[in-house]
Backbone bond lengths (Angstrom), bond angles and torsions (degrees), N, CA, C in turn:
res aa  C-N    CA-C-N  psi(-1)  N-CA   C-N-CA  omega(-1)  CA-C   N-CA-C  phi
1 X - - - 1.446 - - 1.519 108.23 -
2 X 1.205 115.22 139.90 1.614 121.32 175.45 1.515 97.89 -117.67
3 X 1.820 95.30 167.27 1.335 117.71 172.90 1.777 123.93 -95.60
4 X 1.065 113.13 108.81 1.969 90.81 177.06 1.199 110.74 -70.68
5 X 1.500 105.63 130.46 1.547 116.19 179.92 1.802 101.23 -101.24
6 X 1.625 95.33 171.05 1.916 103.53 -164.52 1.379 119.75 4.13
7 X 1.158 119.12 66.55 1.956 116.50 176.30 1.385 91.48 -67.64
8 X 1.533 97.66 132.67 1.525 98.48 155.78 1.880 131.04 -58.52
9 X 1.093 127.99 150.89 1.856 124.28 -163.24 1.345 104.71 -136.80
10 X 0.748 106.03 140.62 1.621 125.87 178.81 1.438 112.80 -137.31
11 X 1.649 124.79 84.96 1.613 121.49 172.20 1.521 122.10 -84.77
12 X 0.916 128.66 135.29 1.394 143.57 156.15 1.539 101.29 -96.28
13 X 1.580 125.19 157.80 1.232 152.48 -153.01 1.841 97.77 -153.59
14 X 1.107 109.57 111.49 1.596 128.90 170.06 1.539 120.46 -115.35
15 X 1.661 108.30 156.79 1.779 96.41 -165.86 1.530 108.79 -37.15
16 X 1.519 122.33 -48.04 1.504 108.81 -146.02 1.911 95.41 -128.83
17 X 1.827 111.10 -4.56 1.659 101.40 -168.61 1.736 83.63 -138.75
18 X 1.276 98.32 167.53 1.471 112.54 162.38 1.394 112.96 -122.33
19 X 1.009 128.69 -179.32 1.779 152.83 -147.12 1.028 101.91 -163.69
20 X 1.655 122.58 126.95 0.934 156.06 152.29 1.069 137.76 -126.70
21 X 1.489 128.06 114.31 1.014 137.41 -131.28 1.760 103.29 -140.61
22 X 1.473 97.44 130.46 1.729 101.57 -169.81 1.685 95.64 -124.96
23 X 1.477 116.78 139.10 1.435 85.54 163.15 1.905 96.05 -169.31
24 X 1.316 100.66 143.65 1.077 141.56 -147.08 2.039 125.51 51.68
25 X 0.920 84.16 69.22 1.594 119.32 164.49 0.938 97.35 -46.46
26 X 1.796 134.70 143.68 1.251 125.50 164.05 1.637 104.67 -97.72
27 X 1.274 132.34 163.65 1.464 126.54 -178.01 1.637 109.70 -139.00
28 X 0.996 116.85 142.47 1.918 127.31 -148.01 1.222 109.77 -139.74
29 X 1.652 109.74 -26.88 2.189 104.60 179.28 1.197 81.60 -157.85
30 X 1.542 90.61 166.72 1.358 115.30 -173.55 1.690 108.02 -63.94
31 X 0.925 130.88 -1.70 1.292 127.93 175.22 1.912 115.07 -150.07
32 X 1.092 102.41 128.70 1.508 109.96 -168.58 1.667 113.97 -120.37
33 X 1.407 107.47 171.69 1.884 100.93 172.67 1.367 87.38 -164.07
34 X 1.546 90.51 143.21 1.610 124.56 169.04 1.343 108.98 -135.62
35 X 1.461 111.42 104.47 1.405 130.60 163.01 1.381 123.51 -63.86
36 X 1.299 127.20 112.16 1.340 118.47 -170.10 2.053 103.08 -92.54
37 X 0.907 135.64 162.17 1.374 125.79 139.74 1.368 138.35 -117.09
38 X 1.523 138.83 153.12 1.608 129.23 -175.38 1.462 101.23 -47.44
39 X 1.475 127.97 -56.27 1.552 122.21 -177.38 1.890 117.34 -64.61
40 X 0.683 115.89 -41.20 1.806 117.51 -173.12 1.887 93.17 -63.41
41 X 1.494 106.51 -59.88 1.467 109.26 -130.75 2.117 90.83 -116.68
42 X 1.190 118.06 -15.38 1.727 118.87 167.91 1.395 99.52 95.03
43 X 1.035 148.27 13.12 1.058 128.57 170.50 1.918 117.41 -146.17
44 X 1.186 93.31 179.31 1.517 89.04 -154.93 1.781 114.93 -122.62
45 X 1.400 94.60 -18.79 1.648 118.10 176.16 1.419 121.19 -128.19
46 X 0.817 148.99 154.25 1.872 158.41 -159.23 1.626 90.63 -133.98
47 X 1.441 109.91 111.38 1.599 108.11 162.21 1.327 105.23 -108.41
48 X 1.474 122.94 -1.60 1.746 101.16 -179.72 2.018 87.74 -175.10
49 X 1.389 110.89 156.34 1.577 114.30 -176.51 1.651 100.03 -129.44
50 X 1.223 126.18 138.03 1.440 116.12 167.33 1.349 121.10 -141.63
51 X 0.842 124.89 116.07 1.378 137.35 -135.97 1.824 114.46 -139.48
52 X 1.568 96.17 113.32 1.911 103.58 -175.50 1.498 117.83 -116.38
53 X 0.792 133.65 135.10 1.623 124.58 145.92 1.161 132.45 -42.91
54 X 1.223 102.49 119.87 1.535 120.97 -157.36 2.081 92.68 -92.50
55 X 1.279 109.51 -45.36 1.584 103.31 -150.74 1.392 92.74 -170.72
56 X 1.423 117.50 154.00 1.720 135.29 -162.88 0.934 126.24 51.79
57 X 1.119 122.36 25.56 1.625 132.91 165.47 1.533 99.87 -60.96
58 X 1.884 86.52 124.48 1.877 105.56 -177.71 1.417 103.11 -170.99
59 X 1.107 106.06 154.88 1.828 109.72 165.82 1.532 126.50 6.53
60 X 1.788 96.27 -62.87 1.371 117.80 -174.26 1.336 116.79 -86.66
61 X 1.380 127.65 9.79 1.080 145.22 -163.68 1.353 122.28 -177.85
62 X 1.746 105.76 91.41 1.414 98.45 -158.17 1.891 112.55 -114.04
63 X 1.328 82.37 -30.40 1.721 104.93 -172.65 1.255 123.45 -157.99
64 X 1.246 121.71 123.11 1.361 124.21 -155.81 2.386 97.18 -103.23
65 X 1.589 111.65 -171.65 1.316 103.55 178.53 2.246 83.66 -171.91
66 X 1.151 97.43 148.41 1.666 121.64 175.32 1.431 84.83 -113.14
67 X 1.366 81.79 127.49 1.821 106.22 137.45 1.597 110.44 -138.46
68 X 1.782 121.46 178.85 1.016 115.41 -154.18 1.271 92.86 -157.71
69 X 1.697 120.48 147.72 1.662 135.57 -166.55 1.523 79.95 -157.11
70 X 1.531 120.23 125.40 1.419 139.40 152.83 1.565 77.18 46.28
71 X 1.416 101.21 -134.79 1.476 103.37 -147.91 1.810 101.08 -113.92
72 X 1.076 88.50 47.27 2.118 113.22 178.91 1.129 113.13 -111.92
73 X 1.461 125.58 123.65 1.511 120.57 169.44 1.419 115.11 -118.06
74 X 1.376 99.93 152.10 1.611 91.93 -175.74 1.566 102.09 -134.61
75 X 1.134 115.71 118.25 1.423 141.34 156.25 1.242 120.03 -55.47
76 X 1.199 139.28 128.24 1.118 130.06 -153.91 1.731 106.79 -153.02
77 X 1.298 134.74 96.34 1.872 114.99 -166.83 1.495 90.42 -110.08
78 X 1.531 95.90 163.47 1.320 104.02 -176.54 2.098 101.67 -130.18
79 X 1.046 112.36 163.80 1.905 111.49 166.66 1.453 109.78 -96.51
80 X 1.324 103.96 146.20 1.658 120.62 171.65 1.673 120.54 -11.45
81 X 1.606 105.23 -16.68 1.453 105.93 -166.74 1.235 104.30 -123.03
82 X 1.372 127.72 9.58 1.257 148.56 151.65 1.464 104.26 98.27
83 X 1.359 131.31 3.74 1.057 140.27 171.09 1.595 121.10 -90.60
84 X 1.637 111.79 126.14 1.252 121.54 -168.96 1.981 136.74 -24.84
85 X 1.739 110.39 103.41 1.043 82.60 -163.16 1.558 154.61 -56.34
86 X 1.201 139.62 -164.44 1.554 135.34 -160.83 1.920 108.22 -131.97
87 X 1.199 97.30 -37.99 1.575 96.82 -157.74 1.991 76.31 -136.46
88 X 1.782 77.87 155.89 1.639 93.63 171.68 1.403 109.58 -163.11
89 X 1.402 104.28 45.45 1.329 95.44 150.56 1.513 162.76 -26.06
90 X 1.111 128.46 79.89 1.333 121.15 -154.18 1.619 116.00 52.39
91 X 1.491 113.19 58.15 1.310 120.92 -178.96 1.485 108.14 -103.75
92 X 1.284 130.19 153.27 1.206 121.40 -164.58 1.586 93.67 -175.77
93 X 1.495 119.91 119.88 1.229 115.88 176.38 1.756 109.52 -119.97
94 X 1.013 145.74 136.21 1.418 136.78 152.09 1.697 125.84 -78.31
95 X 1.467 125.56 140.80 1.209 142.35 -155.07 1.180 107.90 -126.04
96 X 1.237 112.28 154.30 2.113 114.67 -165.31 1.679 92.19 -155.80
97 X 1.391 115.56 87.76 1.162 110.92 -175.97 2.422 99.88 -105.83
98 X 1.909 94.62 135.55 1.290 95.56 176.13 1.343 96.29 -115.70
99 X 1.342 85.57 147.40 1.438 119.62 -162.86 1.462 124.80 -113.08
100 X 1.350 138.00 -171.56 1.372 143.95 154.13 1.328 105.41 -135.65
């Protein structure tokens, strides 16, 4: 598992959630994490993660999935055969995490 270091952020602020928005992430193993915090990123809770492929979509990299622990996300891609991916070539996914 790796860490994403400086993702670029983009917040929006809504009546009652915020949005946060990452996008083109670079991606390196089959499983990744981006730690958000209340001071960097405005918020303090994760109610939902959504998460696309941005770029290198191939064989070895077919479909990615968010999950979420406190204010930790984990990226996770898998290959065409649903087994953990291998290569990540110019992979790059963007993330839209809502918040409180």
């Amino acid at each position: 598992m790796a860490a994403i270091t400086n993702p670029g952020t983009n917040a929006t602020k809504l009546e009652s959630y915020s949005l946060v928005s990452f996008y083109d992430l670079a991606v390196a193993s089959a499983s990744e994490t981006l730690t958000l915090t209340a001071k960097e990123n405005g918020i303090s809770e994760i109610q939902n993660v959504i998460v696309s492929i941005n770029g290198g979509q191939d064989a070895a990299f077919t479909a990615v999935a968010a999950s979420f622990s406190g204010l930790v996300v984990t990226i996770t891609s898998v290959e065409q055969d649903g087994t953990a991916s291998t290569a990540w070539t110019d992979t790059t996914v963007n993330v839209l995490v809502i918040g409180k």
